[in-house]
N, CA, C and O of each residue as an XYZ file, in Angstrom:
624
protein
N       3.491    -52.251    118.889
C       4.906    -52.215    118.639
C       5.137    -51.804    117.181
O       4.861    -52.501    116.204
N       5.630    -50.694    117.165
C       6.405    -50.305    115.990
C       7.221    -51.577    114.965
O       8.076    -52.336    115.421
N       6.599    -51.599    113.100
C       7.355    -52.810    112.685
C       8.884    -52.139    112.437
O       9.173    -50.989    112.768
N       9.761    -53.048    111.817
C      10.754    -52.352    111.456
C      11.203    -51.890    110.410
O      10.632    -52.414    109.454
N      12.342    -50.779    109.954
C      11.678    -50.153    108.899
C      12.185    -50.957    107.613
O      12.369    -50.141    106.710
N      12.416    -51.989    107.287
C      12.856    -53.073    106.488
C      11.207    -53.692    105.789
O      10.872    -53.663    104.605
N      10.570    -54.110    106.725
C       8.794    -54.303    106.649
C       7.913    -53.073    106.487
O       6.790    -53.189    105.996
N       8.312    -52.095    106.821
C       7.485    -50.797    106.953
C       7.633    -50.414    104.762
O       6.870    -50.324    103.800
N       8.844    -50.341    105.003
C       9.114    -49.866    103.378
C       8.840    -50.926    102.621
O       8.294    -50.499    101.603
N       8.921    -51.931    102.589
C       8.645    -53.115    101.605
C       6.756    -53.265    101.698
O       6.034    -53.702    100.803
N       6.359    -52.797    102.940
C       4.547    -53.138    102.734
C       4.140    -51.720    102.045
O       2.993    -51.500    101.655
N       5.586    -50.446    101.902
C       4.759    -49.511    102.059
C       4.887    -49.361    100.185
O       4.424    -48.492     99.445
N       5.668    -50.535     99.881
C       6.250    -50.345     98.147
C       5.413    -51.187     97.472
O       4.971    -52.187     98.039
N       4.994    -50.795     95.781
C       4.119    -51.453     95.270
C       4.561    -52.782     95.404
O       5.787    -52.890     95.379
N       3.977    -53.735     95.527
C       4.235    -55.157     94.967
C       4.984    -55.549     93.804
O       5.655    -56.579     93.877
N       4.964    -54.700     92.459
C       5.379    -54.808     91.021
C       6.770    -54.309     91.378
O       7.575    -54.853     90.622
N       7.453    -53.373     92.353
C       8.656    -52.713     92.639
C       9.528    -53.889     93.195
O      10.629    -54.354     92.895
N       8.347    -54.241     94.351
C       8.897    -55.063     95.468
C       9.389    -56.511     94.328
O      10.592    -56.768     94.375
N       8.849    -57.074     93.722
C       8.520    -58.212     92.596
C      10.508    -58.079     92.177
O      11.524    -58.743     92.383
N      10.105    -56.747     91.481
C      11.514    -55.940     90.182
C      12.281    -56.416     91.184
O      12.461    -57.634     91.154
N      12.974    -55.586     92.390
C      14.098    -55.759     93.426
C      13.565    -56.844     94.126
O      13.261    -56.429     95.244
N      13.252    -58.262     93.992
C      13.435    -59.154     94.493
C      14.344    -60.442     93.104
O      15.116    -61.394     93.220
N      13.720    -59.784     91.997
C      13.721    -60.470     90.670
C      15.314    -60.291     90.599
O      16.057    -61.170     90.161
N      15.727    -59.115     91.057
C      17.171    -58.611     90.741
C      18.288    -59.058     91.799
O      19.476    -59.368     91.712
N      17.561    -58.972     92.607
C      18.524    -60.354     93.858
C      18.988    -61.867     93.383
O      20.015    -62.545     93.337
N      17.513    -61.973     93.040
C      18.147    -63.610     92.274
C      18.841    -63.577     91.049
O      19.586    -64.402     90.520
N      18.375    -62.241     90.632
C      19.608    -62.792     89.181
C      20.714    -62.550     89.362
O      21.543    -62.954     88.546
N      21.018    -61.982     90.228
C      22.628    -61.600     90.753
C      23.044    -62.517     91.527
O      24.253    -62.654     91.343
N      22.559    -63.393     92.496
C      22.436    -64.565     92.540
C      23.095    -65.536     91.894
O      24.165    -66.143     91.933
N      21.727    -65.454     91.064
C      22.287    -66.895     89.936
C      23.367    -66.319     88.907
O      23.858    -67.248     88.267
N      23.821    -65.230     88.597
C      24.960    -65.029     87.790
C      25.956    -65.302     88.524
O      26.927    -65.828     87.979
N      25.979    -65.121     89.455
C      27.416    -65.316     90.681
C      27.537    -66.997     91.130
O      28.473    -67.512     91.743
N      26.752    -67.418     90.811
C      26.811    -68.701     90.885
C      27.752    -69.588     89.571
O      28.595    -70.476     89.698
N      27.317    -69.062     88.578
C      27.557    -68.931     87.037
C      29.453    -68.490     87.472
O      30.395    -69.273     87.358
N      29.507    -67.390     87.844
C      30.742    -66.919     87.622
C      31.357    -66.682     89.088
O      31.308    -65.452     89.101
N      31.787    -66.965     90.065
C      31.506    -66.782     91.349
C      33.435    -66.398     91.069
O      34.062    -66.886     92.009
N      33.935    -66.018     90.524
C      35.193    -65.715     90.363
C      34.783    -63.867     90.247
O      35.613    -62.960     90.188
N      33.670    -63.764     90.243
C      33.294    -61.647     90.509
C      32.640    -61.708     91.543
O      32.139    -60.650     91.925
N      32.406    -62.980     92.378
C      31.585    -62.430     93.907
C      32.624    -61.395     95.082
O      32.139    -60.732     95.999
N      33.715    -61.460     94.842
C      34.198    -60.188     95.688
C      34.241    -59.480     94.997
O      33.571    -58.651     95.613
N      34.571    -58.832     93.787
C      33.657    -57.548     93.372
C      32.649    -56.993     93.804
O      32.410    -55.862     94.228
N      31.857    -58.245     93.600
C      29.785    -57.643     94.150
C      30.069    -57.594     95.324
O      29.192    -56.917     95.861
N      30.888    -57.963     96.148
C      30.453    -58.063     97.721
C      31.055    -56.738     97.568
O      30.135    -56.059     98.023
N      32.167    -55.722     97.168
C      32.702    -54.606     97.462
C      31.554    -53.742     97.178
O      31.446    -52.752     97.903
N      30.593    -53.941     96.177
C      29.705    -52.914     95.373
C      28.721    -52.767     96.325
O      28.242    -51.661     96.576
N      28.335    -53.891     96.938
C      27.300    -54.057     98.057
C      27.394    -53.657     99.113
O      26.447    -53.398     99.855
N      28.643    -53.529     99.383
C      29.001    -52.553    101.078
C      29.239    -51.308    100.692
O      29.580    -50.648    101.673
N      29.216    -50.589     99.578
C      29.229    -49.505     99.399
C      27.898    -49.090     99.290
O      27.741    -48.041     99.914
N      26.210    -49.748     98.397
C      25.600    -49.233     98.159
C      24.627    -48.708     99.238
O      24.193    -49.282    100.237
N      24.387    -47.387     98.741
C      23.385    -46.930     99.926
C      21.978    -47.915    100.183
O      21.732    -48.964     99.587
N      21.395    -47.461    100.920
C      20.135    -48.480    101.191
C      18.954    -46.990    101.434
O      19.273    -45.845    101.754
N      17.779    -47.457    101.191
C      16.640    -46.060    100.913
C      16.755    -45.622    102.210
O      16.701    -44.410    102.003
N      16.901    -45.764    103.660
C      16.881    -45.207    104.233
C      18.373    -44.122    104.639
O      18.192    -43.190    105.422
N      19.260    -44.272    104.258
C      20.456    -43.331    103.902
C      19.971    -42.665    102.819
O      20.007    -41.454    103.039
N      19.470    -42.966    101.589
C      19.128    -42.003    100.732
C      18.162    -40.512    101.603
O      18.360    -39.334    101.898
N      17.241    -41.402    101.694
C      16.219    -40.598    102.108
C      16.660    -39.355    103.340
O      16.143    -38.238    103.332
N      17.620    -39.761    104.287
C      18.053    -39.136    105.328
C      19.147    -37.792    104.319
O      19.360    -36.651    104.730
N      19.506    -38.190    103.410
C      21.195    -37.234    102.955
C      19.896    -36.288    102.245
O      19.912    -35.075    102.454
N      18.882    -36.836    101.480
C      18.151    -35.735    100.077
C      17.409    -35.225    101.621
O      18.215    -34.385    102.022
N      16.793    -35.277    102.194
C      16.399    -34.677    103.629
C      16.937    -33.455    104.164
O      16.377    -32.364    104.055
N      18.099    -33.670    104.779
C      18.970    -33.003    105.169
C      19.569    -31.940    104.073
O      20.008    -30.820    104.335
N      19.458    -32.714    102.459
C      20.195    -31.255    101.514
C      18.947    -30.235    101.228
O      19.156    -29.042    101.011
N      17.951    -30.664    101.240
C      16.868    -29.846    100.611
C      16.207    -29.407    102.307
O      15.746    -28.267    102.256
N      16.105    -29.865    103.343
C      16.076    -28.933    104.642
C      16.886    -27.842    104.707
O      16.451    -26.691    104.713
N      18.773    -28.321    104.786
C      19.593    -26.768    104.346
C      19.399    -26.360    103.245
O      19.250    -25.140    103.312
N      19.299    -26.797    102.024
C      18.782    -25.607    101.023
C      17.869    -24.465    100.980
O      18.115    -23.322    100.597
N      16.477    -25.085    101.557
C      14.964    -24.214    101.961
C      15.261    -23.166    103.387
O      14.589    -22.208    103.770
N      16.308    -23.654    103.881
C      16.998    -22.791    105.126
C      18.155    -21.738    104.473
O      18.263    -20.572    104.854
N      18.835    -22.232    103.628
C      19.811    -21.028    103.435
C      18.542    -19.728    102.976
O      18.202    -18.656    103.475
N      18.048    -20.676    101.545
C      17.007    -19.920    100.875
C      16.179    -18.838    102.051
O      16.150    -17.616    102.196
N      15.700    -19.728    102.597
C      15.014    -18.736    103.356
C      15.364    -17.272    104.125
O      14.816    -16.174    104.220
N      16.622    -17.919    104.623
C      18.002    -16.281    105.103
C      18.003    -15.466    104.050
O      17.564    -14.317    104.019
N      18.771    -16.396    102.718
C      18.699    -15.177    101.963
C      17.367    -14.521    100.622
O      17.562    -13.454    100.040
N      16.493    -15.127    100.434
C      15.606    -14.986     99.513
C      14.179    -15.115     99.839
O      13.405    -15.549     98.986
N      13.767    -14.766    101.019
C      12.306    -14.685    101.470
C      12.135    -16.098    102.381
O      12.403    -17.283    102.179
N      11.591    -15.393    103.400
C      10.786    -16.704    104.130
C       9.609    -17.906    103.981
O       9.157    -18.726    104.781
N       9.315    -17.585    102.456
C       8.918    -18.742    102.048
C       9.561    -19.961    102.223
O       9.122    -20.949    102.811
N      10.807    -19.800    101.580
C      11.260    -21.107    101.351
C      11.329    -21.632    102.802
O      11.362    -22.848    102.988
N      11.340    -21.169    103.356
C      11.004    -21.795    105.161
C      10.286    -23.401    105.196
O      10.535    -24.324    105.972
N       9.267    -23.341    104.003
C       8.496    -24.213    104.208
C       9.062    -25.333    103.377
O       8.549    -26.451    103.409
N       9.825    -25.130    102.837
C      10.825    -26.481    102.559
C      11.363    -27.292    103.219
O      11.086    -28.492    103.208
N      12.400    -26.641    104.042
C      12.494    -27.425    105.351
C      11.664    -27.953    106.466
O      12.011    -28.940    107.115
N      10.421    -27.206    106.715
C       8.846    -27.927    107.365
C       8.595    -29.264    106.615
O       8.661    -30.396    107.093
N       8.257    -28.857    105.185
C       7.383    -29.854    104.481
C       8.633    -31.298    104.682
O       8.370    -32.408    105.143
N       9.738    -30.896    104.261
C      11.051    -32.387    104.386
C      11.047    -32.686    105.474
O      11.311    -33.888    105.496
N      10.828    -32.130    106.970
C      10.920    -32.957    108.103
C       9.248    -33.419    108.534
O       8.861    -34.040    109.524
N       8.671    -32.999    107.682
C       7.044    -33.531    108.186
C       7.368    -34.777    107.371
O       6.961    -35.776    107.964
N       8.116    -35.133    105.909
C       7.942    -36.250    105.422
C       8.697    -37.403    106.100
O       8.286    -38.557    106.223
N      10.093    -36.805    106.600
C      10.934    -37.499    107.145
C      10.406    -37.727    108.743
O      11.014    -38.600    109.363
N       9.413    -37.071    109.395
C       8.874    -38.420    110.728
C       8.146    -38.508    110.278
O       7.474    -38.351    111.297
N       6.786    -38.762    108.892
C       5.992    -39.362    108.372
C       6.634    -41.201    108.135
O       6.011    -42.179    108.548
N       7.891    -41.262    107.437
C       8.638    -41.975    106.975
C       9.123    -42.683    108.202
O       9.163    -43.911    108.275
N       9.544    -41.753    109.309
C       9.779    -42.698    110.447
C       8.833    -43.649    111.012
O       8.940    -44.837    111.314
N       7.729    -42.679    111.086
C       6.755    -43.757    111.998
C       5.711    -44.612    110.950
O       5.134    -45.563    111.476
N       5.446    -44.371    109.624
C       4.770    -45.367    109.247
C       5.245    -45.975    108.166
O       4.523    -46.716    107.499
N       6.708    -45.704    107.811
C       7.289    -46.235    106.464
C       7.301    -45.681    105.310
O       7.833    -46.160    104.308
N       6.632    -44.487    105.392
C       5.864    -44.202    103.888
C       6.175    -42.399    103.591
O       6.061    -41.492    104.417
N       6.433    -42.336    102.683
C       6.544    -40.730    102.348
C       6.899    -40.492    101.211
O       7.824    -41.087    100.659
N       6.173    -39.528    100.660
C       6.114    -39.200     99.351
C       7.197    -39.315     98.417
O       6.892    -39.624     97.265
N       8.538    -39.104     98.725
C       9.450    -39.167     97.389
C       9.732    -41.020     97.772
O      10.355    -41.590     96.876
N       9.353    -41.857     98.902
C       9.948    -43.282     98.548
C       9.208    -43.965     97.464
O      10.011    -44.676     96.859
N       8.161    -44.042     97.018
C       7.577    -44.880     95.476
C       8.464    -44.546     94.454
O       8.664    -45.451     93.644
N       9.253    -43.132     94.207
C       9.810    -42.439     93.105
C      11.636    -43.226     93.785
O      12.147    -43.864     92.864
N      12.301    -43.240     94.757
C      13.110    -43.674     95.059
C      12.930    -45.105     95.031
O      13.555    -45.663     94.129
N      12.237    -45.849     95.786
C      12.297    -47.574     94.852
C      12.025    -47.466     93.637
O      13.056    -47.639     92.988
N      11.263    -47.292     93.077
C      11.071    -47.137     91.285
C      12.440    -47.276     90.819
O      12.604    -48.146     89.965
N      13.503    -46.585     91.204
C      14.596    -46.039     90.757
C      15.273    -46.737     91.529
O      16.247    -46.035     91.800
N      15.359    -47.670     92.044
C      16.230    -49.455     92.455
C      16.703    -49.102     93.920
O      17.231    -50.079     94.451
N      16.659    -47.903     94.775
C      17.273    -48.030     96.030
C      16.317    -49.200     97.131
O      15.089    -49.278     97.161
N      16.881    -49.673     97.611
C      16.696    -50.890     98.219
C      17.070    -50.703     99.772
O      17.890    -49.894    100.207
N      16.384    -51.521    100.442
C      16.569    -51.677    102.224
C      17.737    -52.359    102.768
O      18.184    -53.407    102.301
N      18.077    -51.918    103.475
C      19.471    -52.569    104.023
C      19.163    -54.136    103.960
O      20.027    -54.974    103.700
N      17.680    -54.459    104.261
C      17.911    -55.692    104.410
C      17.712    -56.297    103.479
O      17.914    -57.509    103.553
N      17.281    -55.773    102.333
C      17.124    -56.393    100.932
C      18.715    -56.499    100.275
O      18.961    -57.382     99.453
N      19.714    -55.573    100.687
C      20.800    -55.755    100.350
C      21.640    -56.403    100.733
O      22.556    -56.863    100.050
N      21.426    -56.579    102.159
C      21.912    -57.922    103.009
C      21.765    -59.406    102.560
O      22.687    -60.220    102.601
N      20.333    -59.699    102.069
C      20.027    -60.941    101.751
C      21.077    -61.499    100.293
O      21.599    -62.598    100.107
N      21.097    -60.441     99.564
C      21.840    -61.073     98.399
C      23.824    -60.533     98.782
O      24.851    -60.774     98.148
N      23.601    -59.831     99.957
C      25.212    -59.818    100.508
C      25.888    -61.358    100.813
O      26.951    -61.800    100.375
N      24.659    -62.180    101.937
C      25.485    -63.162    102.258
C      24.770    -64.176    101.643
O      25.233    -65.242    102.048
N      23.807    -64.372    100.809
C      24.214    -65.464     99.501
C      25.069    -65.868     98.760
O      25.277    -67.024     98.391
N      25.777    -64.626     98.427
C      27.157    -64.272     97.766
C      28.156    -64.793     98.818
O      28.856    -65.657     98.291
N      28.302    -64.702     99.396
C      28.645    -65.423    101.043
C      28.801    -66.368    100.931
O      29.873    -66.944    100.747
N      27.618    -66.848    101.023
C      27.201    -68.521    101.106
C      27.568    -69.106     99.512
O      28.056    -70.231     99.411
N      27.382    -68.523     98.652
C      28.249    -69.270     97.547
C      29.365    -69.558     97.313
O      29.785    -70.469     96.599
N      30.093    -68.560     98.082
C      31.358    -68.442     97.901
C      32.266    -69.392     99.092
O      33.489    -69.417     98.962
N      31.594    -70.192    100.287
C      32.024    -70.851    100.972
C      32.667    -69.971    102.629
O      33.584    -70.389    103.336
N      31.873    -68.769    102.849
C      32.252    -68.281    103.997
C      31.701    -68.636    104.839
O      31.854    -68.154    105.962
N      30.881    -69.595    104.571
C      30.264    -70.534    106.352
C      30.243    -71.920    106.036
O      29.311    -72.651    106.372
N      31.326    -72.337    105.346
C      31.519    -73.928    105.518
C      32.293    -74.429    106.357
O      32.574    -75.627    106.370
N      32.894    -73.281    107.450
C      33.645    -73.569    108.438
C      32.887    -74.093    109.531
O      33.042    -75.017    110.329
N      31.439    -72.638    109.181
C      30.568    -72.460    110.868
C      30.075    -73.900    111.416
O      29.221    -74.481    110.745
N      30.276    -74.154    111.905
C      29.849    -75.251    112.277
C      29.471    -75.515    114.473
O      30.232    -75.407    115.434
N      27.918    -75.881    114.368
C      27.376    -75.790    116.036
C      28.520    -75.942    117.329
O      29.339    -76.856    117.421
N      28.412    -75.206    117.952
C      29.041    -75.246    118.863
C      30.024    -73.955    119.751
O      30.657    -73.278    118.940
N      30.178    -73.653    120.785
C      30.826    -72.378    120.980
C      32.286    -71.988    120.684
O      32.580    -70.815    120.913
N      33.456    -72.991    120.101
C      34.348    -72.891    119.619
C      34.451    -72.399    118.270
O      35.567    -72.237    117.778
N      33.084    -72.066    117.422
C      33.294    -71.556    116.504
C      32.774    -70.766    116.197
O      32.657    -70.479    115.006
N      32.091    -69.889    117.456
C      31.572    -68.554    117.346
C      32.493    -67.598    116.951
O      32.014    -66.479    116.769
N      33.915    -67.755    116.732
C      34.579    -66.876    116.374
C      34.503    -67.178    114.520
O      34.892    -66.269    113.786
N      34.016    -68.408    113.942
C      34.379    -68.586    112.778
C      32.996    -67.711    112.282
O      32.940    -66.993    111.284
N      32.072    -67.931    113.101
C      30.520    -67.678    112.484
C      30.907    -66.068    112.646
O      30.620    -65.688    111.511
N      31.342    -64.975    113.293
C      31.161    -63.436    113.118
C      32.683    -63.195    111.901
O      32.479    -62.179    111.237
N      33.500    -63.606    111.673
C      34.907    -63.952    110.754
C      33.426    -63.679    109.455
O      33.251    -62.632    108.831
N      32.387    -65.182    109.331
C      31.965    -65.640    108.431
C      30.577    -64.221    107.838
O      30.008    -64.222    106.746
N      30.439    -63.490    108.640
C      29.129    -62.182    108.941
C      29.987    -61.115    108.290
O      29.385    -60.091    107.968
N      31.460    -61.180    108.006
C      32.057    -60.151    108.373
C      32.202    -59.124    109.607
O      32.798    -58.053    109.493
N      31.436    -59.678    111.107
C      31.851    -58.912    112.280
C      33.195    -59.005    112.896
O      33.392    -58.335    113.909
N      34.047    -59.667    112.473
C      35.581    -59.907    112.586
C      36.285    -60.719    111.630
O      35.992    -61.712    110.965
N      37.429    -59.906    111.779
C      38.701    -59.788    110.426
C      39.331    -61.304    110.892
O      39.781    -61.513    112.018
N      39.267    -62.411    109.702
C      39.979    -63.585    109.899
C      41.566    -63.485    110.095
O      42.411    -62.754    109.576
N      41.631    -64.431    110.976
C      43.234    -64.470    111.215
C      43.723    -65.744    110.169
O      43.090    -66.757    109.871
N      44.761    -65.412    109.833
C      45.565    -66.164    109.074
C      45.980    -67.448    109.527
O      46.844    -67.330    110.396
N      45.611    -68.959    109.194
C      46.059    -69.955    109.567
C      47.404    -70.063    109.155
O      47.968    -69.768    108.101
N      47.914    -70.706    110.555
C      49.401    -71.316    110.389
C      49.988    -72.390    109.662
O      49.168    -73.301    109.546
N      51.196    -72.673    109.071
C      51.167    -73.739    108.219
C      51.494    -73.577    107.079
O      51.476    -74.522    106.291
């Protein structure tokens, strides 16, 4: 069974990277704890930021059509631009790993799920699951609390 690509990229990143963007979760973390009057800020910054596998897919796709226009108009070499980017990009699919991701974590892009974890800490500091509480009457509070549905306004 194929792992997923959350584990694939994190086994496939040095340890010292993996270390840096784990180091940087908690300090954002613990500053928001400190000041938790900017955790909806960070939570806006965080649903915007890309995660390495959106990176990797957009620089893919620009330098595949680039080596393709190139190639129409300036020799069929550049042909092999677009080869070499989709040999990296199902390299990257199936084992995690491809040459420009060491140079892209180096440079702080992070896994959805590495961005997730310090999404709903920020969450959880901020008191969006002190509602959730066991039971099936408050499965609507627990996806409200995920952000999978928009809270309704209590009456009163």
């Amino acid at each position: 069974m194929a792992r997923q690509s959350t584990e694939r990229v994190e086994r496939a990143t040095s340890t010292s990277v993996n270390r840096r963007i784990e180091a940087e979760i908690m300090a954002s973390i613990e500053y928001h704890m400190a000041y938790p009057d900017e955790i909806d800020q960070r939570l806006k910054e965080l649903e915007e930021e890309w995660d390495i596998e959106r990176v990797l897919q957009a620089n893919a796709s620009a330098l595949a059509f680039l080596g393709t226009a190139l190639g129409l108009l300036s020799g069929r070499r550049w042909l092999l631009l677009p080869a070499a980017v989709s040999a990296f990009l199902f390299q990257h699919a199936t084992q995690g790993w491809c040459p420009p991701l060491p140079v892209l974590r180096r440079l702080g892009f992070r896994t959805a799920h590495e961005i997730a974890q310090e999404y709903y800490a920020l969450k959880a500091i901020r008191g969006d699951f002190a509602e959730v509480k066991a039971g099936a009457d408050n499965a609507e509070a627990a996806l409200v609390a995920v952000g999978l549905r928009k809270g309704r306004k209590k009456k009163g």
